[in-house]
PyMOL Python script that loads the backbone (N, CA, C, O; Angstrom):
from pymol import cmd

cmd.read_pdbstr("""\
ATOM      1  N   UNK A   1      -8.147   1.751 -39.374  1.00  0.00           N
ATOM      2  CA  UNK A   1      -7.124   1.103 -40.176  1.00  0.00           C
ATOM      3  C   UNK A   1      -6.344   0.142 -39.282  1.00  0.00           C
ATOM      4  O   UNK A   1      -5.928   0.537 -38.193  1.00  0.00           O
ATOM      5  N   UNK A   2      -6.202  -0.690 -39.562  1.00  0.00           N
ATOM      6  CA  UNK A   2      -5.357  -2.276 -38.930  1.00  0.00           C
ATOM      7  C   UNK A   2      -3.888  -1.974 -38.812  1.00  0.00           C
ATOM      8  O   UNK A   2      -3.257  -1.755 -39.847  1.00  0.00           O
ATOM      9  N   UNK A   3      -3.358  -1.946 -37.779  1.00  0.00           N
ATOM     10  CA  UNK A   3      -1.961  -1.613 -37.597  1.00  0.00           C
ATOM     11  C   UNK A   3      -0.941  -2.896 -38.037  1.00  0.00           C
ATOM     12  O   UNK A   3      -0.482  -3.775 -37.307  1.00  0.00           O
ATOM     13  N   UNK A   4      -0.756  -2.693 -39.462  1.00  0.00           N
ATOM     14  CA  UNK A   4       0.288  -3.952 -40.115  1.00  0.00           C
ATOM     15  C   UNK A   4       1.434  -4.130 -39.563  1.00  0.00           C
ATOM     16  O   UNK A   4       1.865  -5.283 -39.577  1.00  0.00           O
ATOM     17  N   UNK A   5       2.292  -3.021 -38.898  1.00  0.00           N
ATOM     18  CA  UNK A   5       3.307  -2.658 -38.823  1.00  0.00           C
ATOM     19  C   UNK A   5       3.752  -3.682 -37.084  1.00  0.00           C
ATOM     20  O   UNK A   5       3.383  -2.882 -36.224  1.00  0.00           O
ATOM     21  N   UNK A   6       4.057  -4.368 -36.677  1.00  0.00           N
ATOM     22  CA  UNK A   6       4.566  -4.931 -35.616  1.00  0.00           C
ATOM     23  C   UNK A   6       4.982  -6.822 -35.493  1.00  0.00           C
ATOM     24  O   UNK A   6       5.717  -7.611 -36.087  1.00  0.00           O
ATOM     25  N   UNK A   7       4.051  -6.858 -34.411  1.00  0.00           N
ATOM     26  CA  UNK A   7       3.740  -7.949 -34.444  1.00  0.00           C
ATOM     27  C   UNK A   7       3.025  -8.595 -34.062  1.00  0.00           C
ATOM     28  O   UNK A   7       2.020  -7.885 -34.044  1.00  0.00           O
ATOM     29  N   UNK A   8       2.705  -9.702 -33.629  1.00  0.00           N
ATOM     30  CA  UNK A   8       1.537 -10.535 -33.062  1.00  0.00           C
ATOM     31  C   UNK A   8       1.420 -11.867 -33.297  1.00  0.00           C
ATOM     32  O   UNK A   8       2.310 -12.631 -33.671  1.00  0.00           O
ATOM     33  N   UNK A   9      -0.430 -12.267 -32.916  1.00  0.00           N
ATOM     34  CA  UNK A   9      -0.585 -13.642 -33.774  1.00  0.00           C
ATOM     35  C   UNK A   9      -1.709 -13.551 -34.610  1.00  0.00           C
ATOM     36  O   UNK A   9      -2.598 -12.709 -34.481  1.00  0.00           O
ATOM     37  N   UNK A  10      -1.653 -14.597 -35.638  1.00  0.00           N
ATOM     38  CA  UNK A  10      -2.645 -14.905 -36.734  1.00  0.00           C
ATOM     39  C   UNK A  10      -3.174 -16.513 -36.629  1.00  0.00           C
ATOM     40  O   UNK A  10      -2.603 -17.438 -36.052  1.00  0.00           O
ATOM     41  N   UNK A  11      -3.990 -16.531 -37.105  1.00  0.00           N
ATOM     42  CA  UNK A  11      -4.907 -17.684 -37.666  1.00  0.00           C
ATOM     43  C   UNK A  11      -4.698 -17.954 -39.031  1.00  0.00           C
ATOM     44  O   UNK A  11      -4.854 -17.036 -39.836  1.00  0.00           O
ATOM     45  N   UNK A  12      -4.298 -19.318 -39.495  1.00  0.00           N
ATOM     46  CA  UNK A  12      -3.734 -19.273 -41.060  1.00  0.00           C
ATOM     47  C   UNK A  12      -4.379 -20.767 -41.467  1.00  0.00           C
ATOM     48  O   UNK A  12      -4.004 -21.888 -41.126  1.00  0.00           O
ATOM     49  N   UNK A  13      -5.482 -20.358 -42.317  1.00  0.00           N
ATOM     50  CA  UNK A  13      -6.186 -21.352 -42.786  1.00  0.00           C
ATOM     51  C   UNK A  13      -6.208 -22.109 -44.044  1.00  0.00           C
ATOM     52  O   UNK A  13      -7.142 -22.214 -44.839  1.00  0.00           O
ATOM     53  N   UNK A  14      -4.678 -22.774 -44.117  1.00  0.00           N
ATOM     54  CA  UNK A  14      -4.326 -23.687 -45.269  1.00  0.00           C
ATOM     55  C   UNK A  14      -5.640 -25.254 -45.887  1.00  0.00           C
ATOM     56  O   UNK A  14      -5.717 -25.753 -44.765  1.00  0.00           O
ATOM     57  N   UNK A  15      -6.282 -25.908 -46.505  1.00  0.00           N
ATOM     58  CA  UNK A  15      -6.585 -26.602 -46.996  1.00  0.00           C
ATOM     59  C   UNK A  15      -7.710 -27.130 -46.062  1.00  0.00           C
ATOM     60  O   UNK A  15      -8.058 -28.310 -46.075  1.00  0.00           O
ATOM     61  N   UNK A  16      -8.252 -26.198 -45.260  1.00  0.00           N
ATOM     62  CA  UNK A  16      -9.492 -26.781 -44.529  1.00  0.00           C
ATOM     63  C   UNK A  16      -9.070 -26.972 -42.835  1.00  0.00           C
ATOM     64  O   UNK A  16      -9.785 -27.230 -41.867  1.00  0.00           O
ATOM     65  N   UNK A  17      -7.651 -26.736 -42.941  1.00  0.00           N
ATOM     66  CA  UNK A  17      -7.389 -26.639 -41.349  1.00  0.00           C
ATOM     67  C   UNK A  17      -6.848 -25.364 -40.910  1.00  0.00           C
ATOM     68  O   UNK A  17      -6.469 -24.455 -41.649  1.00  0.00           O
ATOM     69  N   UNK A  18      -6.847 -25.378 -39.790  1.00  0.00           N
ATOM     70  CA  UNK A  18      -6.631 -24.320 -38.634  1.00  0.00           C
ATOM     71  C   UNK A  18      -5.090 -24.427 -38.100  1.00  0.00           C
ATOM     72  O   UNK A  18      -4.552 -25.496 -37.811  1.00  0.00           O
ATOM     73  N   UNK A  19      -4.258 -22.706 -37.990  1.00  0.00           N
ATOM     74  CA  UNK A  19      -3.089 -23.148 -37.023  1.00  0.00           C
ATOM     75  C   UNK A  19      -2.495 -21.773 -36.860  1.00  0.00           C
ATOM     76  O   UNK A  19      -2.121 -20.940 -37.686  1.00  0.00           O
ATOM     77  N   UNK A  20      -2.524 -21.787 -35.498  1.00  0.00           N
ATOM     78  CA  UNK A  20      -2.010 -20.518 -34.455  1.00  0.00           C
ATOM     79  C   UNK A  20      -0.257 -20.203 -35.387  1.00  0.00           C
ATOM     80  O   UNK A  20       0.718 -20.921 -35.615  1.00  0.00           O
ATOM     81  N   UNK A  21      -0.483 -19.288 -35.578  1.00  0.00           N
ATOM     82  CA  UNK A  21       1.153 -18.636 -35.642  1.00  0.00           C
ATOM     83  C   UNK A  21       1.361 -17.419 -35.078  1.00  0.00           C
ATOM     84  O   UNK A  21       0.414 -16.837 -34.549  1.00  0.00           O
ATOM     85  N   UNK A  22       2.896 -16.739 -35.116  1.00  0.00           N
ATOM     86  CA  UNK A  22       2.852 -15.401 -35.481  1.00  0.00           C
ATOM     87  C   UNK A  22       3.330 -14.576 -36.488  1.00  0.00           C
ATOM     88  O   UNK A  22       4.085 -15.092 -37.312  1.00  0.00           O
ATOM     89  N   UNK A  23       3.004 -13.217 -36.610  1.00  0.00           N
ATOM     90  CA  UNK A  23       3.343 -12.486 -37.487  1.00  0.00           C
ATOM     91  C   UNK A  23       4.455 -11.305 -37.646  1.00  0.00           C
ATOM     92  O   UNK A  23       4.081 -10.312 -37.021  1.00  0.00           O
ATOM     93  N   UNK A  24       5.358 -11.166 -38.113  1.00  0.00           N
ATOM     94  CA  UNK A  24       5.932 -10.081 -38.110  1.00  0.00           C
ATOM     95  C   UNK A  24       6.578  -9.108 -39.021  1.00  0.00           C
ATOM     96  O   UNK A  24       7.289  -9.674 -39.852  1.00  0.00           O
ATOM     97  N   UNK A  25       6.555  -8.101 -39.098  1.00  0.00           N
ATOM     98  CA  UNK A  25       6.921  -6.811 -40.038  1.00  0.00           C
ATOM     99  C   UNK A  25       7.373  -5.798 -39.723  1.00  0.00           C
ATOM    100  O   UNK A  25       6.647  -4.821 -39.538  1.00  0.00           O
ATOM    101  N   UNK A  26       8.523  -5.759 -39.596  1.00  0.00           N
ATOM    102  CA  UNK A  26       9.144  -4.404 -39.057  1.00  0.00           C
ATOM    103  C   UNK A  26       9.029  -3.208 -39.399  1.00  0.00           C
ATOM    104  O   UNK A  26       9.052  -2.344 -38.524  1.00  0.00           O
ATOM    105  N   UNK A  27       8.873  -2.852 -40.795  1.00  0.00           N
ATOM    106  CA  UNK A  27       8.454  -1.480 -41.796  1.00  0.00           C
ATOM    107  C   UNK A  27       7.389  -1.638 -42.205  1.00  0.00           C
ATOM    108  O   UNK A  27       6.904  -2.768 -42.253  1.00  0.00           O
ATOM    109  N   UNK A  28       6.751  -0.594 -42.597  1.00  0.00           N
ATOM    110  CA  UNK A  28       5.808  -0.937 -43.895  1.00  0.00           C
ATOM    111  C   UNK A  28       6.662  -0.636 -45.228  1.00  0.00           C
ATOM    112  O   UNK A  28       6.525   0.263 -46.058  1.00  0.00           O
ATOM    113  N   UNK A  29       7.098  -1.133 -45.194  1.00  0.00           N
ATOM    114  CA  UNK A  29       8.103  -1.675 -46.914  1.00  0.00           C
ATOM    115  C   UNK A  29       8.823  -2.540 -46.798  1.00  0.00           C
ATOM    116  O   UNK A  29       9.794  -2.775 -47.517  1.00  0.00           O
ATOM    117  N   UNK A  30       8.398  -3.236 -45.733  1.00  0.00           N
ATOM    118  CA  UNK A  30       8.900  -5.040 -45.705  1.00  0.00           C
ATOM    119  C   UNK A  30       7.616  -5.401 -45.878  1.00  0.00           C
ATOM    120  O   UNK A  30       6.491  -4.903 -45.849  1.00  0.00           O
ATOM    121  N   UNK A  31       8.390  -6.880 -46.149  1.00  0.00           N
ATOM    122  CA  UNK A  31       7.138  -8.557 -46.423  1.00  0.00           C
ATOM    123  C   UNK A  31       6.877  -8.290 -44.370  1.00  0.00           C
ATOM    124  O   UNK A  31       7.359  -7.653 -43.433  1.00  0.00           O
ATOM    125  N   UNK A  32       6.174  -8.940 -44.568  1.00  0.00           N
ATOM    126  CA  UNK A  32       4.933 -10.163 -43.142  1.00  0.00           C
ATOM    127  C   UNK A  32       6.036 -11.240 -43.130  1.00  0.00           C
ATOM    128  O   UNK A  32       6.402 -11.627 -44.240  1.00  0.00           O
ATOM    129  N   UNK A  33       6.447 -11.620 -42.368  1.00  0.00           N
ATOM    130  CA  UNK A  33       7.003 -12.805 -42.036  1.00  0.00           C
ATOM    131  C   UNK A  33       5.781 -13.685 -41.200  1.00  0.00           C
ATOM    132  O   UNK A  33       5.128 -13.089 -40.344  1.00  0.00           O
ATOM    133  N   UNK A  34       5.525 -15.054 -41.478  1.00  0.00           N
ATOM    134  CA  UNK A  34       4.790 -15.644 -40.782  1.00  0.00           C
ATOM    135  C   UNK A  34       5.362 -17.124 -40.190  1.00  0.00           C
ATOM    136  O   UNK A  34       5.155 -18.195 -40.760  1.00  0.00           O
ATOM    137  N   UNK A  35       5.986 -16.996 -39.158  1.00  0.00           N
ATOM    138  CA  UNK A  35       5.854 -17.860 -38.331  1.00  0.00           C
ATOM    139  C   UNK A  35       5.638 -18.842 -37.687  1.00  0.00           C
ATOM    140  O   UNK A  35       4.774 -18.361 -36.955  1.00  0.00           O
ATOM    141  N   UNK A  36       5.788 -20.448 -37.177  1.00  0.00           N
ATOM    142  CA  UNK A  36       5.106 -21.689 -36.777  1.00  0.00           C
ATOM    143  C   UNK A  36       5.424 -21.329 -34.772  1.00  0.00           C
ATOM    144  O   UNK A  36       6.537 -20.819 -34.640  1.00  0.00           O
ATOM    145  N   UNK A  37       4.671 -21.513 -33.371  1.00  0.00           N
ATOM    146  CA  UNK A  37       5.431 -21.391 -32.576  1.00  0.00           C
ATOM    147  C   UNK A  37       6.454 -21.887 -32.467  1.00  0.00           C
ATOM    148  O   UNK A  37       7.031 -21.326 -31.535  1.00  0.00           O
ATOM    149  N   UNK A  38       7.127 -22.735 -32.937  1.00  0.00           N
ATOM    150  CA  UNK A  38       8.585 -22.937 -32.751  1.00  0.00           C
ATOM    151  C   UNK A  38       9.338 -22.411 -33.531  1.00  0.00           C
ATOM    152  O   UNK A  38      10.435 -22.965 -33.598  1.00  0.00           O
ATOM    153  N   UNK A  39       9.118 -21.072 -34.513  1.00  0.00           N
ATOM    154  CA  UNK A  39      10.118 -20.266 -35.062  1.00  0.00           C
ATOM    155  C   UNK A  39      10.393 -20.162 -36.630  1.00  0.00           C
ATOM    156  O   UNK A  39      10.942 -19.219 -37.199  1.00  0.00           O
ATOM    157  N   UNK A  40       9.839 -21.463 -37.276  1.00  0.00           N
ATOM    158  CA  UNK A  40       9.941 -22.062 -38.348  1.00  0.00           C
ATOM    159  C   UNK A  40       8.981 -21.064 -39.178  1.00  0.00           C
ATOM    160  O   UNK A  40       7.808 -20.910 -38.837  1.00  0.00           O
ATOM    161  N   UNK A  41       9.600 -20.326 -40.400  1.00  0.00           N
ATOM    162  CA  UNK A  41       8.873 -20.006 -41.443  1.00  0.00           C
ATOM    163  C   UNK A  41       7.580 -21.066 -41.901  1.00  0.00           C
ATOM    164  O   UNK A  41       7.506 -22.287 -41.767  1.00  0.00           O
ATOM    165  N   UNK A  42       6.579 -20.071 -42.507  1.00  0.00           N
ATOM    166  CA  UNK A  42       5.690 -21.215 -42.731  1.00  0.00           C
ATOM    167  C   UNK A  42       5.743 -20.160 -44.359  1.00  0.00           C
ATOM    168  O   UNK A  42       5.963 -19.019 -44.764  1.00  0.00           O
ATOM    169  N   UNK A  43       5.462 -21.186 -44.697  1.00  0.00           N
ATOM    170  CA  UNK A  43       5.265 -21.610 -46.745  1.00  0.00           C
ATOM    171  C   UNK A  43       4.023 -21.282 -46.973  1.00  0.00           C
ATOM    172  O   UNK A  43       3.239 -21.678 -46.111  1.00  0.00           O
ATOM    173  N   UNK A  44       3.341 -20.378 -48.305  1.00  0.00           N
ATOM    174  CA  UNK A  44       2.361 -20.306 -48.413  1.00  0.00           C
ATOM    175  C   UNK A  44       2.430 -21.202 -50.053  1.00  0.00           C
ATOM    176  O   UNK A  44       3.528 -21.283 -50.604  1.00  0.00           O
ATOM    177  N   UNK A  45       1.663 -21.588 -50.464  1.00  0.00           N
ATOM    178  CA  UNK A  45       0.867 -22.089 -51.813  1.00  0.00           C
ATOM    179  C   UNK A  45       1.319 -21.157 -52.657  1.00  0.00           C
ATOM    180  O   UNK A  45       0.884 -20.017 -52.496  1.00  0.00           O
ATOM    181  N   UNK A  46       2.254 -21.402 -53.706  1.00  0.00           N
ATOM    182  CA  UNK A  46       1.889 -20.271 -54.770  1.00  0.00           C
ATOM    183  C   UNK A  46       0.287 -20.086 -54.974  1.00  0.00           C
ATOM    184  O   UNK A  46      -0.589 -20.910 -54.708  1.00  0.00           O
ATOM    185  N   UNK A  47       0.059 -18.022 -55.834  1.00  0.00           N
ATOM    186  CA  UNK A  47      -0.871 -17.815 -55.666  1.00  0.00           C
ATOM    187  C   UNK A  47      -1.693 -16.731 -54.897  1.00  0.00           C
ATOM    188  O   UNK A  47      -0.990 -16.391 -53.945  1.00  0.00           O
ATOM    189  N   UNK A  48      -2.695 -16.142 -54.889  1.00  0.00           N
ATOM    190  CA  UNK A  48      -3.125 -15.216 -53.858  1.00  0.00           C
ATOM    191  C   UNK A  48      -3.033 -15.777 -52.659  1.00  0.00           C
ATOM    192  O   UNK A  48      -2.964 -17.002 -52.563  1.00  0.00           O
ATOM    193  N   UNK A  49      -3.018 -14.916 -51.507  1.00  0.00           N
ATOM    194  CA  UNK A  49      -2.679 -14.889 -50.607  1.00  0.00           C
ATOM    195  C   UNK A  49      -4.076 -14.375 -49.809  1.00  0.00           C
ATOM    196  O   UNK A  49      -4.615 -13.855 -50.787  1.00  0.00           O
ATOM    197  N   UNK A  50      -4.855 -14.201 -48.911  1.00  0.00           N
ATOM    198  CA  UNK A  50      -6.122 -13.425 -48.523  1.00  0.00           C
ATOM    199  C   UNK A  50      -5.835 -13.178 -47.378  1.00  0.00           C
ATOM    200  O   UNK A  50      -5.640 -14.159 -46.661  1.00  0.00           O
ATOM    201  N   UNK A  51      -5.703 -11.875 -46.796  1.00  0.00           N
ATOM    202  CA  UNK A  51      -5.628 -11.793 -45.295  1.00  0.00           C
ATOM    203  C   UNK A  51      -6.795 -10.731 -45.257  1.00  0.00           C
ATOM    204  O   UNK A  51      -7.061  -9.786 -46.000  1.00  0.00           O
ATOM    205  N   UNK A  52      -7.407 -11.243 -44.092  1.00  0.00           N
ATOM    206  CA  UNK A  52      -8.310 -10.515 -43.123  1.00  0.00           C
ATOM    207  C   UNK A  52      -7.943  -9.884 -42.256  1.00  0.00           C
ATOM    208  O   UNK A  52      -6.823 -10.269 -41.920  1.00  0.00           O
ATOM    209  N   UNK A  53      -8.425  -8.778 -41.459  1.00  0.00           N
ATOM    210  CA  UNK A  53      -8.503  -8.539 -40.509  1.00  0.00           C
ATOM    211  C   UNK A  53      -9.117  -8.403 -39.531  1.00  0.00           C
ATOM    212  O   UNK A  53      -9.556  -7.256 -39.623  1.00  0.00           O
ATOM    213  N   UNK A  54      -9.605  -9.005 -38.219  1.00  0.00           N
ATOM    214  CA  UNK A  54     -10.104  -9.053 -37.454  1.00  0.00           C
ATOM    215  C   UNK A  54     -10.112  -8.881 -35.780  1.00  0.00           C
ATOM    216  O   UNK A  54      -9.384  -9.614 -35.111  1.00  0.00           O
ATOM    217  N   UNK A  55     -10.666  -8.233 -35.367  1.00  0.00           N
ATOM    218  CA  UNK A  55     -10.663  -8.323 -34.342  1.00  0.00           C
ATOM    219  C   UNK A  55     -11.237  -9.906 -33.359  1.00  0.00           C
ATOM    220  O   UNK A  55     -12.315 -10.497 -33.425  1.00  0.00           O
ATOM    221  N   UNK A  56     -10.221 -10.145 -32.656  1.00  0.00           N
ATOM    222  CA  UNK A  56     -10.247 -11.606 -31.825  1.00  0.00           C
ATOM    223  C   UNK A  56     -11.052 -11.481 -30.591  1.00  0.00           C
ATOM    224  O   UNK A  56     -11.191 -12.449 -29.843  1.00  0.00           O
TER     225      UNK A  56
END
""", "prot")
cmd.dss("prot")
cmd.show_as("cartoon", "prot")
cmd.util.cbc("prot")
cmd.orient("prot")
């Protein structure tokens, strides 16, 4: 099972491109916050959402 609960980085593949962020979630009964490296929330598309998990 994928440890949701911390933090890290992700790969977030909006409209055919690629871009390093990170992730974070303090509980598991909080949202994912996702991240730009300079700090900035990033916006998803209304809509499903698909996360994977993978090992890097």
């Amino acid at each position: 099972m994928p440890e949701t609960v911390g933090s890290g980085t992700a790969l977030v593949l909006p409209d055919g491109t690629a871009h390093e962020v990170r992730w974070e979630r303090s509980t598991a009964e909080s949202g994912t916050v996702f991240t730009t490296p300079g700090g900035r929330d990033i916006a998803f598309a209304p809509g499903q959402v698909w996360i994977v998990y993978a090992p890097r």
